[in-house]
Every structure is written in structure tokens, then in C-alpha cells.
N, C-alpha and C positions, 0 to 999 in steps of 0.2 A: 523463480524458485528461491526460498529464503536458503541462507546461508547460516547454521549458528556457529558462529566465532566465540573464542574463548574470550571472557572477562575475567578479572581479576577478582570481583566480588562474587563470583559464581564458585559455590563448590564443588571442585571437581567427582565426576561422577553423574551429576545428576543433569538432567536435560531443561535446557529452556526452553520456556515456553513462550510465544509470540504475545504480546496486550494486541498489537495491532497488524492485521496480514491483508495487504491487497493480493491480487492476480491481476493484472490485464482490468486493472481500472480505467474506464470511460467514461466519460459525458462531453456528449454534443448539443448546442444549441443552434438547431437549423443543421448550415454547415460548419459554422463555425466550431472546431472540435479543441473544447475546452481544457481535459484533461485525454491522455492517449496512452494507454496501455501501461499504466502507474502499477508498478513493484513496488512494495514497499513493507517493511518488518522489522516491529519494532523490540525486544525483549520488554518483558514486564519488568515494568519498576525505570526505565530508562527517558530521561526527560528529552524532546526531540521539539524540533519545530521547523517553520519553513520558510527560506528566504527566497528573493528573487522579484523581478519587478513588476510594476502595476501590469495585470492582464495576462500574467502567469500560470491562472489556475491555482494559486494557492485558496483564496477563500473557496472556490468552489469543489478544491480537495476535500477541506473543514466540513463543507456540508455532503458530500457525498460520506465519509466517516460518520456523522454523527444520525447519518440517515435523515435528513432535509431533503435531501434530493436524490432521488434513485438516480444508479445508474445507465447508461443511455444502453448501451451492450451489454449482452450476458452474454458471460462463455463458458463451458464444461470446463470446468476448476481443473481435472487433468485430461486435454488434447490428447490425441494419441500425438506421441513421439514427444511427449512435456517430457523436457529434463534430463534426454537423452543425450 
């Protein structure tokens, strides 16, 4: 579940909206399970990116985003008992 936190360049009052919203991102190759259940939210307009080391699942974040590569999982956007 995304969280919107207050910015400083947000005028109060009005709601942000997300550029970038995972749930429960996945992709497996074989068994090997390359990204696993990726939250991620980003406000629009907020510059982001991703560290961490070789075999991380970053590039294959990039391409699950950019829609290169589907996701291996699909899951009903809200489960029962999401968020409770």
C-alpha cells in the first residue's frame, strides 16, 4: 500500500498522485525469482532510481516497468484483508 507523505513542493490541500505504482511485483525465471513481491511509489514529478548489486533485480525491475517483460504473477490489486 502506497503511503502519500507530505512534500514541501506540494500544495497543501491537493492529493498526489503516483507517476509510478507497483503491488506485489514479480518475475521468475525458472526458479530462480528475480524480483518478489516489489512495492514501490513514486510521486509524479520525483526523480528516483535504483541501487544495489550485480544480480539484484534492478535491470529486470526497468524492464518489468517499462513493459519488456511481463510479469511472472498476477495478483488481484486488492486481496481481501489488503491494507488492513
Amino acid at each position: 500500500m502506497c503511503v502519500i507523505r507530505v512534500y514541501p513542493w506540494l500544495v497543501p490541500g491537493l492529493i498526489a498522485m503516483f507517476e509510478i505504482e507497483t503491488h506485489r511485483l514479480t518475475r521468475k525465471f525458472g526458479e530462480l525469482v528475480a524480483v518478489r513481491d516489489l512495492e514501490l511509489c513514486t510521486p509524479e514529478g520525483t526523480p528516483f532510481g535504483f541501487l544495489g548489486p550485480n544480480g539484484s533485480g534492478k535491470s529486470t525491475t526497468v524492464k518489468l516497468l517499462t513493459g519488456i517483460l511481463p510479469p511472472s504473477v498476477s495478483f488481484d490489486p486488492q486481496p481481501e484483508g489488503w491494507g488492513q
